[in-house]
N, C-alpha and C positions, 0 to 999 in steps of 0.2 A: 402739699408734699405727700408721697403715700408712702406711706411703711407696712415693706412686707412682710419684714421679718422681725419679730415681735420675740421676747423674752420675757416670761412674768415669771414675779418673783412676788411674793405671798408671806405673810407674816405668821403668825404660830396659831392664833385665833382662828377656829373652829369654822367659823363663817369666809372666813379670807382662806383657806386648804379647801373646804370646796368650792368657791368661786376658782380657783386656781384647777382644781379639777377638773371643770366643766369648761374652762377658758381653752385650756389645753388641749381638751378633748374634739373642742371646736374646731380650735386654730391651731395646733401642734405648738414646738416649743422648739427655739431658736436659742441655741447658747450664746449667753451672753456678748463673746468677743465676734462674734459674728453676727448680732442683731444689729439691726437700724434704729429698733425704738423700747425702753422699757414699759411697761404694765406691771405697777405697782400692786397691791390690792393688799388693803389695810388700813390703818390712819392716820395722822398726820407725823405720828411718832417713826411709824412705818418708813414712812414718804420721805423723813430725815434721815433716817439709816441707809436707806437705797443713793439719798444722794452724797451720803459722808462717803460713801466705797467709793467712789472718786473717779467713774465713768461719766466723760464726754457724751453718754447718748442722753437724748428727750426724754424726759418722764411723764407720762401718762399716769399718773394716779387713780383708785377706784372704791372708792370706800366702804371698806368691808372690818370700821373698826368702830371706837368709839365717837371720836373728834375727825372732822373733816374738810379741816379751812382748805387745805391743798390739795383736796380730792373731788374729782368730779364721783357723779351718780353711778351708781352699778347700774349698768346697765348692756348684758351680755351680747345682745345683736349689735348685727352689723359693723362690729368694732373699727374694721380696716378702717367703713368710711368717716366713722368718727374721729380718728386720729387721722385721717386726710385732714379733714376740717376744720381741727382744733388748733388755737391761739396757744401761740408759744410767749412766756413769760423771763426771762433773762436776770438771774439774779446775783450777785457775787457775797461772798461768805465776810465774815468777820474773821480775823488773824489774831489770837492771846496766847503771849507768851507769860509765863508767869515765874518769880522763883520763889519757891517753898523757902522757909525758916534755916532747913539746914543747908541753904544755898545751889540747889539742884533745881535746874531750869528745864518750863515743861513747856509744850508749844500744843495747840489744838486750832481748830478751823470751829467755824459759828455761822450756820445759815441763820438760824431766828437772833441768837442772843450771848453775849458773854453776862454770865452773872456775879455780884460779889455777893455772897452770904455769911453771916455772924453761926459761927461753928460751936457758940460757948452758951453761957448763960446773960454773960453781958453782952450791952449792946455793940457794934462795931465802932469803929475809928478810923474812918478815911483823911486822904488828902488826894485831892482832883488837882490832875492836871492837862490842860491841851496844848499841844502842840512845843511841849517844855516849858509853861508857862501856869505854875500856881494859880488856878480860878476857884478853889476853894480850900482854905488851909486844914480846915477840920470839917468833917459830914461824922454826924451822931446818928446811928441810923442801924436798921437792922439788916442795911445792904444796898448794893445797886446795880442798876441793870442800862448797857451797854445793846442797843438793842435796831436791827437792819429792820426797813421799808415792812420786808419780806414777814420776819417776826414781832413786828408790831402791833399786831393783835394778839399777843402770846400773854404771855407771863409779863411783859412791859403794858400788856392793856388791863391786867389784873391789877397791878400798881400803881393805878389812875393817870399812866402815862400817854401820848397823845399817839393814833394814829397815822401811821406816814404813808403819803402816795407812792408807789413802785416807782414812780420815774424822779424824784425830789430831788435825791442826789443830796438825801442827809440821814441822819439817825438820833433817836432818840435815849437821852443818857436821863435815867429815874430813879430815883431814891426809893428806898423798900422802909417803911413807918419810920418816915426823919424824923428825927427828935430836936437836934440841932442843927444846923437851924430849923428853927419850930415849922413843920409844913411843908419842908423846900419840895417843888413840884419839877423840878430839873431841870433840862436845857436840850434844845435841839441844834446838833451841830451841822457843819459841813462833813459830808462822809470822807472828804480827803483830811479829817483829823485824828491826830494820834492821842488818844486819851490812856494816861497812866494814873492807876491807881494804888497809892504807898500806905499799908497799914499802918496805923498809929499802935502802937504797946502791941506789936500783934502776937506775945507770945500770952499775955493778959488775956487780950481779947481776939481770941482767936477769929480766920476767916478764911471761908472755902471762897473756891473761883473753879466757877461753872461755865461751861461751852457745850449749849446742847446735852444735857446733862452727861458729860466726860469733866470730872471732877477733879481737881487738886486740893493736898488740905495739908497744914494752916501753910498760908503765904504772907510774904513780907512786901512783894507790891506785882503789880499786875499791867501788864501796857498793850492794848489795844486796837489794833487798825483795820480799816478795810483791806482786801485782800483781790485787786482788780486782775491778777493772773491768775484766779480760778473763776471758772463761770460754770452755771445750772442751768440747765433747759426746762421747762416743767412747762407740761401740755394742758390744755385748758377746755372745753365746749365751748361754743361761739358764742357770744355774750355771758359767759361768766368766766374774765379771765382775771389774774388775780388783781389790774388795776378797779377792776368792777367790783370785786370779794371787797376789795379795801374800801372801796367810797360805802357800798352798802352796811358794811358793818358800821358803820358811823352815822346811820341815821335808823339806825335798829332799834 
């Protein structure tokens, strides 16, 4: 497919403002509601912001940051035909609603991850639920993370949780240093599951709930779902597109 109208959009980093300058300078600059394709340039923190604004166009990513799972290479030529060329990737977001302590209900979207984090000094007090159904009365733990295909190498692969193929059609739910039960390494669901999370004593043991870090804090319980009527485009170089990111990181 070619895209000829091209909108880059550039993160605040020194390195990513002149990539954007020289990008520009090349290939001019396409607003937004009239482009065909965006050119991210930044890094993967970037690449989440561009697609939380909540435009239907491809993303083209280019890595002009620190972290670059979602980024292809800067690489300034010939760009048209490399987004001619480039592997598009299809992802859908995670949906949390949450209500805070003094009963005000917050809603946010989750490309990589919804997370629960211990806000206190002591440790948290879960109770897991899928699909209405108690699967864990009490998790002693210092959190847990709710986590898509997509953000599977994220913050759920720092918490020794398991990487998921883009096409599985599940997500991984992991515990952040469980204490009770001693160890628990978590569970991988079907993504058409609704998982809710009920704080135990949570004004004791307070807990924030994270969505791509947009924070709420302390909450009384948390519920969960995939969210199949939003969808992400993100463009990829041929042969490394993100089912290919995922398998290799796993033999890294």
């Amino acid at each position: 497919m070619r895209f000829e109208k091209i909108h880059f959009a550039a993160s605040r980093a020194e390195t990513a403002q002149e990539a954007l300058a020289d990008l520009t300078g090349r290939y001019g600059q396409v607003p937004r509601y009239a482009a065909d394709v965006i050119v991210a340039l930044g890094g993967d923190g970037f690449m989440l912001q561009v697609l939380h604004e909540g435009s239907e166009l491809p993303v083209y990513g280019m890595n002009r940051g620190s972290v670059g799972f979602m980024m292809n290479d800067y690489v300034p030529d010939d760009l048209p035909e490399r987004l001619s060329e480039a592997e598009q990737a299809v992802i859908y977001p995670l949906a949390m609603r949450a209500q805070t302590v003094d009963g005000r209900l917050h809603e946010a979207l989750a490309i990589n991850e919804v997370a629960l984090l211990r806000a206190g000094p002591q440790a948290a007090k879960l109770q897991i639920s899928v699909n209405g159904k108690v699967r864990m009365p009490e998790l002693i733990c210092d959190g847990a993370i709710l986590s898509t295909p997509a953000g599977s190498t994220a913050y759920n692969y720092s918490a020794y949780g398991p990487i998921l193929p883009i096409g599985a059609g599940v997500l991984a739910l992991t515990g952040i240093a469980s204490f009770r039960p001693r160890r628990w390494r978590g569970a991988i669901l079907p993504a058409s599951a609704v998982v809710r999370f009920d704080v135990l004593e949570a004004e004791k043991r307070p807990v924030m709930a994270d969505a791509d870090s947009r924070s709420v804090a302390p909450v009384s319980w948390v519920e969960v779902r995939s969210e199949p009527k939003v969808m992400h485009r993100i463009l990829f170089d041929p042969g490394h597109g993100l089912e290919e990111r995922l398998m290799r990181e796993q033999f890294a």
